[in-house]
Steps between C-alpha positions, in 0.01 A plus 500: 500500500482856419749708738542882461895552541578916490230518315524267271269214425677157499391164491680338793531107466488443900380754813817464655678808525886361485368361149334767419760732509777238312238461209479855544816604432638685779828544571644576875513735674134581483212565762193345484140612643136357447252697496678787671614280772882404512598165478870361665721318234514227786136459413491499147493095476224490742246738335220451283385794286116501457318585153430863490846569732685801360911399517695783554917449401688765592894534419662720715660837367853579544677856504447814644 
């Protein structure tokens, strides 16, 4: 499935967000939002990305 991950296309081998975001790459801590909507790391595992989602990962910013 094609997934759209910061705005990048990548061909996602299941909808499932938690693997998404392992065969993705991303390394904590990071944020995570579909389609502008926020999702809680406590629901990662139980989300399922839809073609034509756009997967936003965020790593926070430190300093001042």
């Amino acid at each position: 499935m094609q997934v759209n991950i910061n705005g990048e296309a990548v061909t996602a081998k299941s909808n499932n967000l938690a693997e998404i975001l392992r065969q993705y790459g991303a390394i904590e801590p990071f944020a995570v939002a579909i389609n502008g909507e926020f999702v809680a790391k406590s629901n990662y595992s139980l989300t399922q990305v839809k073609l034509g989602d756009l997967v936003d990962v965020v790593a926070p910013i430190f300093g001042g």
